[in-house]
C-alpha positions in Angstrom: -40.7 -64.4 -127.4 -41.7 -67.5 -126.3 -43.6 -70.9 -127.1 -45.9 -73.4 -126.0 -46.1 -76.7 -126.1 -49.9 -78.0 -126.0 -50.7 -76.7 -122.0 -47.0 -75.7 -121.4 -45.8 -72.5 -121.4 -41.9 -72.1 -122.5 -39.9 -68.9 -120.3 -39.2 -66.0 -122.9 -36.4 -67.0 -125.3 -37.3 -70.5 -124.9 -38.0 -72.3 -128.8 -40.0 -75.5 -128.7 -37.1 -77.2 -130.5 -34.9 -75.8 -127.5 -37.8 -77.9 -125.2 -37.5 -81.3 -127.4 -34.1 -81.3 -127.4 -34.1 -81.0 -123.8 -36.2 -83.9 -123.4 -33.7 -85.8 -125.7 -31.0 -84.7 -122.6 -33.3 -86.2 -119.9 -33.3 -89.3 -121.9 -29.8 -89.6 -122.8 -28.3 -88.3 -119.9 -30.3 -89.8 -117.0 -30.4 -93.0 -119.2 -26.8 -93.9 -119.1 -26.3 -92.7 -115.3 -28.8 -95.2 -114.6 -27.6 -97.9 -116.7 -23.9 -98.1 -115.4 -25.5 -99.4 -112.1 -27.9 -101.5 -113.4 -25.0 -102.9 -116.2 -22.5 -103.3 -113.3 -22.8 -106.8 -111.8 -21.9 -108.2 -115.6 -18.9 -106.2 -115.6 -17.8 -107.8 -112.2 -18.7 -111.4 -112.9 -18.4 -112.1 -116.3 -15.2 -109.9 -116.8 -13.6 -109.9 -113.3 -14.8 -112.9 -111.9 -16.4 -111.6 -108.6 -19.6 -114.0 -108.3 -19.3 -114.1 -104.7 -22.6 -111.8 -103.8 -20.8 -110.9 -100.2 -18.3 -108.9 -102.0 -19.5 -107.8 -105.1 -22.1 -106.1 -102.7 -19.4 -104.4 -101.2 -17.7 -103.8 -104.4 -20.5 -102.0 -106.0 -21.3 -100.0 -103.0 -17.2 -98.9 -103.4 -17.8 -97.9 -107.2 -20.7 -96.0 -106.3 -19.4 -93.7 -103.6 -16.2 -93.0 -105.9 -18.8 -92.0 -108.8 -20.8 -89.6 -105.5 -18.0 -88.2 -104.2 -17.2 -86.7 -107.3 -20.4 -85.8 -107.6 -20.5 -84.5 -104.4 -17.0 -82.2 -105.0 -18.4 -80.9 -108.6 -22.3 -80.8 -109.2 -22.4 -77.4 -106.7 -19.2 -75.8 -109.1 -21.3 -77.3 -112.3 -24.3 -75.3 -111.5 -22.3 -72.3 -110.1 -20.2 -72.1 -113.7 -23.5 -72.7 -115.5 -24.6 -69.5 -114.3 -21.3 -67.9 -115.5 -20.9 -69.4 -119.0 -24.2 -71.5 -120.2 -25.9 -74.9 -119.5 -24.9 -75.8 -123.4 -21.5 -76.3 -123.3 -21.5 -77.9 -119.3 -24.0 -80.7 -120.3 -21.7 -81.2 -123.1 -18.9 -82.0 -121.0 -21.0 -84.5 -118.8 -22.3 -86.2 -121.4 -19.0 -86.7 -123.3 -17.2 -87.7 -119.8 -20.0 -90.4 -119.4 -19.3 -91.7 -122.9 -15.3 -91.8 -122.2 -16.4 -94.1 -119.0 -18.5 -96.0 -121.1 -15.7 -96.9 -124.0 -12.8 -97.9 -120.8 -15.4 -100.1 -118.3 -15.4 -103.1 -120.6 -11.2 -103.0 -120.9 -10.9 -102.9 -117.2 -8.6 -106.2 -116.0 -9.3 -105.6 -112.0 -11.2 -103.3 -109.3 -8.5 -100.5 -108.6 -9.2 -99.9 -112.7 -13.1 -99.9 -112.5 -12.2 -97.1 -109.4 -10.2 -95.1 -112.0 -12.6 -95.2 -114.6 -15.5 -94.3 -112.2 -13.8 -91.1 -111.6 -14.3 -90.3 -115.3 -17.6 -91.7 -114.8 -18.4 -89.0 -112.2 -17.3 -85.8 -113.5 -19.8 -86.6 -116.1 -22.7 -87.6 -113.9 -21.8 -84.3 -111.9 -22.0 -82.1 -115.2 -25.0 -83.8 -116.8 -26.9 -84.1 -113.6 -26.7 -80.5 -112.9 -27.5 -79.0 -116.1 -30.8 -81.6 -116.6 -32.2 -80.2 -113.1 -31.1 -76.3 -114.0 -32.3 -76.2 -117.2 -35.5 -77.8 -116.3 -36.3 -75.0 -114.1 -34.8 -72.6 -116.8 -37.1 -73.5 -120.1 -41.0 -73.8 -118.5 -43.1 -70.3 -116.9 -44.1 -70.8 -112.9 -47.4 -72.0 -114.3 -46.0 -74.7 -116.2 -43.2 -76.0 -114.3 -45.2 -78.9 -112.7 -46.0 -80.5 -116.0 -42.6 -80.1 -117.8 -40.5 -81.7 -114.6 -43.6 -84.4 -115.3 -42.5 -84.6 -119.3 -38.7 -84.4 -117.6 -39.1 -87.6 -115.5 -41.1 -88.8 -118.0 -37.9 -88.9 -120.7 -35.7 -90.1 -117.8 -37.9 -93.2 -117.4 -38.1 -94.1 -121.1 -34.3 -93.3 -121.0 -33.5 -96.1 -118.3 -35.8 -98.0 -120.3 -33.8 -97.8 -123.5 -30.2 -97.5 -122.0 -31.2 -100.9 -119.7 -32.9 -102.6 -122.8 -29.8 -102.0 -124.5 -27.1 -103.0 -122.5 -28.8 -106.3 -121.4 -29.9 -107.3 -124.7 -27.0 -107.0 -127.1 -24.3 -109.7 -124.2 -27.0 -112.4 -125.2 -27.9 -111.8 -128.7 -24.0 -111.6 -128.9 -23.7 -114.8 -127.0 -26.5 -116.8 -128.8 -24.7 -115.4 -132.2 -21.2 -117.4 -130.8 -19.4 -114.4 -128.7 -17.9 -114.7 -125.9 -19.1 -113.1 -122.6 -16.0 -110.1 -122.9 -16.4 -109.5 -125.9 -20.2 -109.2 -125.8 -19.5 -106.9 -122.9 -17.3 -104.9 -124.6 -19.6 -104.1 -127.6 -22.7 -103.6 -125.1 -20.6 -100.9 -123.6 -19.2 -99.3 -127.0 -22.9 -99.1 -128.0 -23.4 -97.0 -125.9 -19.9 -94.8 -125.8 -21.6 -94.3 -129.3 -24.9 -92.7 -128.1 -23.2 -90.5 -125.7 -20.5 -88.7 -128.6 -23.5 -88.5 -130.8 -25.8 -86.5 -128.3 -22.8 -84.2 -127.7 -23.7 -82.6 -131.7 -27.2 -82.8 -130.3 -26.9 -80.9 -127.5 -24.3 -78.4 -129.4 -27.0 -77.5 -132.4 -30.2 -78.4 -130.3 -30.3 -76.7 -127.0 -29.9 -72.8 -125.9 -27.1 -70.9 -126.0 -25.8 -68.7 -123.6 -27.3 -67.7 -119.8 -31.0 -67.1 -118.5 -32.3 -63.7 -119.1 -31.9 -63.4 -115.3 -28.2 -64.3 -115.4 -27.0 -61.8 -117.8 -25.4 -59.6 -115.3 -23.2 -62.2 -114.1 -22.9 -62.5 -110.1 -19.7 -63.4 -108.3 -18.8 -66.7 -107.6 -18.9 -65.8 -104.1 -22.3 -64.3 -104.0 -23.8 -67.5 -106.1 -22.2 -70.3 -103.8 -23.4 -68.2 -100.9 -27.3 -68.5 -102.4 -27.2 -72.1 -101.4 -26.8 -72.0 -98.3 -28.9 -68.4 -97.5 -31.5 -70.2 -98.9 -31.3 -72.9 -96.0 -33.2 -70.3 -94.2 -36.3 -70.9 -95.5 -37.8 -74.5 -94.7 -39.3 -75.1 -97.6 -35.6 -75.2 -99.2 -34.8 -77.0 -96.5 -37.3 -80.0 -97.1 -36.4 -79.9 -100.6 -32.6 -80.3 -99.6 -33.2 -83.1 -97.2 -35.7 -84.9 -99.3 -33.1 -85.2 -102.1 -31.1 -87.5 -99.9 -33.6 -90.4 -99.9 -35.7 -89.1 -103.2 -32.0 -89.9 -104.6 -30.8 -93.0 -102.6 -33.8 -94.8 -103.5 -32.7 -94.3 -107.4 -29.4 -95.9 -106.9 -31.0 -98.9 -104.5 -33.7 -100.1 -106.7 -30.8 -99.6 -109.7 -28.2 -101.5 -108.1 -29.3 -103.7 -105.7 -32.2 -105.2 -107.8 -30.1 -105.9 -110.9 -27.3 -107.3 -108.6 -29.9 -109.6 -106.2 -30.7 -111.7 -110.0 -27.6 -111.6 -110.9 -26.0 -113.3 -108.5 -29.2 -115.4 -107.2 -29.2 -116.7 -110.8 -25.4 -117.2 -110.8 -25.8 -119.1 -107.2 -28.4 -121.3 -109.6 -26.4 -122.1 -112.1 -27.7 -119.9 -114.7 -25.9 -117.6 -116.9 -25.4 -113.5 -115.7 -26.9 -112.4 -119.4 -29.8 -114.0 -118.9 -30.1 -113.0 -115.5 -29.7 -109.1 -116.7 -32.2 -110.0 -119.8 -34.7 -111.5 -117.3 -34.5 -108.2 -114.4 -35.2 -105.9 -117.2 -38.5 -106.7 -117.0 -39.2 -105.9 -113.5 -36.7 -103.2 -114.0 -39.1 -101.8 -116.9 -42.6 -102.1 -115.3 -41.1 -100.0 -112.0 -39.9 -97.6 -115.0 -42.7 -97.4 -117.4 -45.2 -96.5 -114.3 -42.8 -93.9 -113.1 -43.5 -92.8 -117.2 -47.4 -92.6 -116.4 -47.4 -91.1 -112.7 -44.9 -88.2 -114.0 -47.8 -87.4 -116.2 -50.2 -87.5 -113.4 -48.0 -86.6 -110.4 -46.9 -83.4 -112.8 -50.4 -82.5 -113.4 -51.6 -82.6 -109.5 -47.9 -80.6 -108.7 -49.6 -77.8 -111.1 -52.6 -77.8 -108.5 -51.6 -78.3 -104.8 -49.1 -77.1 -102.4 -45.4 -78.4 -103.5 -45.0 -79.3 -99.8 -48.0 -81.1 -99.9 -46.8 -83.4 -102.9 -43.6 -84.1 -100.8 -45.8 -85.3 -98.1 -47.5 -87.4 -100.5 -44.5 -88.5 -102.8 -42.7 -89.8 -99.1 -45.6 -91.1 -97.8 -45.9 -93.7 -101.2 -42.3 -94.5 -100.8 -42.3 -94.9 -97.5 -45.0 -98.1 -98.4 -43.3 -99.3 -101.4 -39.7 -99.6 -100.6 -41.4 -101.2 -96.7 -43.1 -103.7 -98.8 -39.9 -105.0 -100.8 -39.5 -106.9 -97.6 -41.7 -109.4 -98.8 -40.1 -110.2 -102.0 -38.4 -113.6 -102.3 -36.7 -112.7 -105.7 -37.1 -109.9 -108.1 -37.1 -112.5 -110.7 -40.8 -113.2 -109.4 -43.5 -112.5 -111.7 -46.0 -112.2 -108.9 -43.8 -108.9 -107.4 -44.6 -106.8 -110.9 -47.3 -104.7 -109.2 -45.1 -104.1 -106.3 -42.1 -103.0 -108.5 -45.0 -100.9 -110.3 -45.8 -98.9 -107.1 -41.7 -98.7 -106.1 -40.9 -96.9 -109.7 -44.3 -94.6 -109.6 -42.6 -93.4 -105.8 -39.4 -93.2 -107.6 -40.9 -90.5 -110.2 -42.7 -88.7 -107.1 -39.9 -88.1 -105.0 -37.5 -86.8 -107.4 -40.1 -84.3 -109.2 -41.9 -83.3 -105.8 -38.2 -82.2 -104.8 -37.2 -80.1 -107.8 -40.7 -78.8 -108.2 -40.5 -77.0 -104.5 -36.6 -75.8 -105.1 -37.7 -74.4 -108.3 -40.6 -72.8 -106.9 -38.8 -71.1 -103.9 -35.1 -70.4 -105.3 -34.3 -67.1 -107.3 -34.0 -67.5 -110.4 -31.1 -66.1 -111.3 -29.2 -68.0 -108.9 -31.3 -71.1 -109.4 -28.0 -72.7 -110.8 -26.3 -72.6 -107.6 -29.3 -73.6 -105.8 -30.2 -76.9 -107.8 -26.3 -77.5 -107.5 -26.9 -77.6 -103.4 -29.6 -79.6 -103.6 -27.6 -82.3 -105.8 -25.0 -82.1 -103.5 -27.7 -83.2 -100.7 -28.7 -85.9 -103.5 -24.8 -87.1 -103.5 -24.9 -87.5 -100.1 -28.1 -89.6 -100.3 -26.1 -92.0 -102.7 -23.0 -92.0 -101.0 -25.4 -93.4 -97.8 -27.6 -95.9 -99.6 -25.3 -97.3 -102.1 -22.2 -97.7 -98.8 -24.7 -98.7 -95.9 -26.9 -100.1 -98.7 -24.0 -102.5 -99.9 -22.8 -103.6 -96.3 -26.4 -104.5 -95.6 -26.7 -106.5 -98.7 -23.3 -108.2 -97.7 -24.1 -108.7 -94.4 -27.7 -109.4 -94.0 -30.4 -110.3 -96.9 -31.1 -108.2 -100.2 -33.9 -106.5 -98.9 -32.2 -104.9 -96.4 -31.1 -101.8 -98.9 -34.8 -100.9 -99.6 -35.6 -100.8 -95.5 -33.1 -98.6 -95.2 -34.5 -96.3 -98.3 -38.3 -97.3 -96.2 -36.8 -95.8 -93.0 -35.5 -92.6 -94.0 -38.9 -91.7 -96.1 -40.4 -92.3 -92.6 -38.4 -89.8 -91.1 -38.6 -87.3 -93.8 -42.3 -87.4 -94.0 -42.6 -86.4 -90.7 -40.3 -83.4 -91.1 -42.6 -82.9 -94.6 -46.3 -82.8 -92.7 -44.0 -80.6 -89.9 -43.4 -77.8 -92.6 -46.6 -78.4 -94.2 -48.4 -77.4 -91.2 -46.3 -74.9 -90.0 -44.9 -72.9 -93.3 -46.6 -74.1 -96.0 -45.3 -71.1 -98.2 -47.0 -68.8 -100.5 -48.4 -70.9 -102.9 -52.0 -69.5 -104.4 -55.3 -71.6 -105.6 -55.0 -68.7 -108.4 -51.5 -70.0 -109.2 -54.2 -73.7 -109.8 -56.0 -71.9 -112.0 -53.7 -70.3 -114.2 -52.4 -73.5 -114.7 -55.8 -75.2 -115.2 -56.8 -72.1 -117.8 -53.2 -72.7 -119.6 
């Protein structure tokens, strides 16, 4: 038995309270990921001190690759024990890790405790950032699976959205209202420890139990870490693996490296770091809301052309949009909306064009393992951009992270038109139609 959602089609066993819930997960989960870089440079001025924009570039790059390494070790085991005992009780684990980071950030006194905490920080992200990708492929029919990674990224935009507003809201309503900038700090963060122990009763009573149909008869361990990399045998796995490096380091550049250039521009200035935070949110939000609205569209044409194709087109737009960030003085300028508009719709494009073509071309019941390699291909797209990204903020000027990001998209979309011409896969105009007829 299975449901439907307006034009989406759930996989059998699939409830459309299991599929709601699920968007509450890509919300939550992807929400606070994203929010602990884009919090960060508060934690490190107004708690630590560290104004100096030289090292607290290098600082946040450190944090980072802690928080990816982890990720690197455990998002492939996270996928592989998915497939052995559920995607419930997993995501359950990431998101309560993430809260447990959340509660101890605010209390840290110096770096080596902000490392500590970050390796808390990543166990989570590694468990919640697996299960979000499996069971996005798990819930929607081939038909469907364009439009509900397009709902997916949809929920992960509104969730930076709400886990950014959040967090850079309450430090100055706390500071107008006579607390000091700790304190505020601390209460941001408990906010939301909060949301993340709640969402663990949501995911408990809210999302399916147990393994995909195809899963039931339980594979080695052996045999599913083994899929990965068999899999690297067909290109189109390939691509996908390869473009989750960049499709992922561009996440953690524009999150890190935009919040951090107004914070300690403004600081330079003389201005305050909340209001710095309360003023990026804005450009922050338009790159976010317009990822919202192309995961809609993006979704929809996914459902009707080649998946390698909308790699090609999802690296060509960021290839232009993170090139273009050259040209920005400030991301505090008003006048740089539209560009920030185009960076977060190529943002959406790249991470949904990725999972739509793994999805497409791994087995099913082994799709745990599968997403879990191509994560760990993400992780090492973080671990790069956030490490090179912060030495090049350091070093040179702020833009140099997202000419990095520009450069690699340039690469990868040659490799992209590459496959396209030469093994575009199997994919079938009738496989368009259903889709449009759904």
């Amino acid at each position: 038995m299975s449901g439907r959602i307006g034009n989406i089609e759930l996989a059998s066993g699939v409830r459309i309270t299991h599929f709601w819930t699920y968007m509450y997960a890509s919300l939550i989960c992807i929400g606070m990921i994203s929010n602990m870089n884009f919090s960060q440079p508060y934690i490190l001025i107004e708690h630590l001190g560290i104004a100096n924009p030289g090292v607290a570039g290098r600082i946040t790059g450190q944090l980072t690759l802690i928080t990816e390494i982890m990720n690197l070790l455990l998002i492939w085991p996270f996928g592989i024990l998915a497939d052995r005992i559920g995607r419930r009780p997993v995501i359950m684990l990431g998101i309560g890790m993430i809260g447990l980071s959340y509660a101890l950030y605010p209390w840290a006194t110096e770096v080596n405790e902000l490392m500590a905490i970050r390796v808390i920080f990543g166990i989570g992200v590694a468990a919640a950032a697996a299960m979000t990708a499996t069971i996005q492929n798990d819930y929607p029919v081939e038909s469907s699976r364009g439009r509900v990674i397009g709902f997916s990224s949809a929920f992960n935009a509104l969730g930076i959205v709400f886990a950014t507003w959040m967090v850079s809201r309450l430090p100055v309503w706390l500071q107008d209202a006579g607390v000091g900038p700790v304190a505020a700090g601390r209460y941001a963060y408990s906010a939301a420890a909060l949301v993340c122990l709640v969402s663990i009763l949501i995911f408990r009573f809210g999302l399916k139990a147990g393994v995909p149909e195809q899963t039931r008869q339980r594979p080695r361990w052996w045999d599913l870490a083994r899929t990965g990399i068999e899999q690297m045998r067909n290109p189109r796995i390939v691509l996908a693996y390869l473009y989750a490096m960049p499709a992922r380091g561009a996440l953690v550049v524009f999150g890190l490296f935009t919040s951090l250039w107004a914070s300690t521009a403004f600081r330079a200035a003389g201005g305050e770091v909340a209001v710095a935070q309360y003023l990026v949110w804005l450009p922050s939000t338009v790159g976010t809301v317009t990822a919202v609205g192309w995961s809609f569209v993006f979704g929809w044409i996914l459902d009707r052309i080649s998946r390698v194709a909308g790699v090609v087109l999802s690296t060509a737009m960021s290839m232009v949009a993170y090139g273009l960030m050259y040209f920005v003085e400030t991301p505090l300028d008003l006048r740089m909306l539209p560009l920030f508009a185009l960076v977060g719709a190529s943002m959406a494009g790249g991470m949904m064009s990725s999972m739509a073509l793994v999805g497409q071309e791994a087995p099913p019941a082994k799709r745990g393992a599968v997403i879990g390699l191509l994560s760990l291909f993400g992780s090492a797209g973080i671990i790069l951009a956030a490490n090179y990204g912060g030495e090049l903020f350091s070093a040179a000027t702020p833009w140099a992270p997202f000419l990095l990001i520009a450069g690699a998209q340039a690469v990868l979309f040659v490799f992209a038109v590459i496959v396209w011409v030469v093994a575009p896969g199997d994919w079938k105009p009738a496989s368009a139609a259903a889709a449009r007829s759904s």
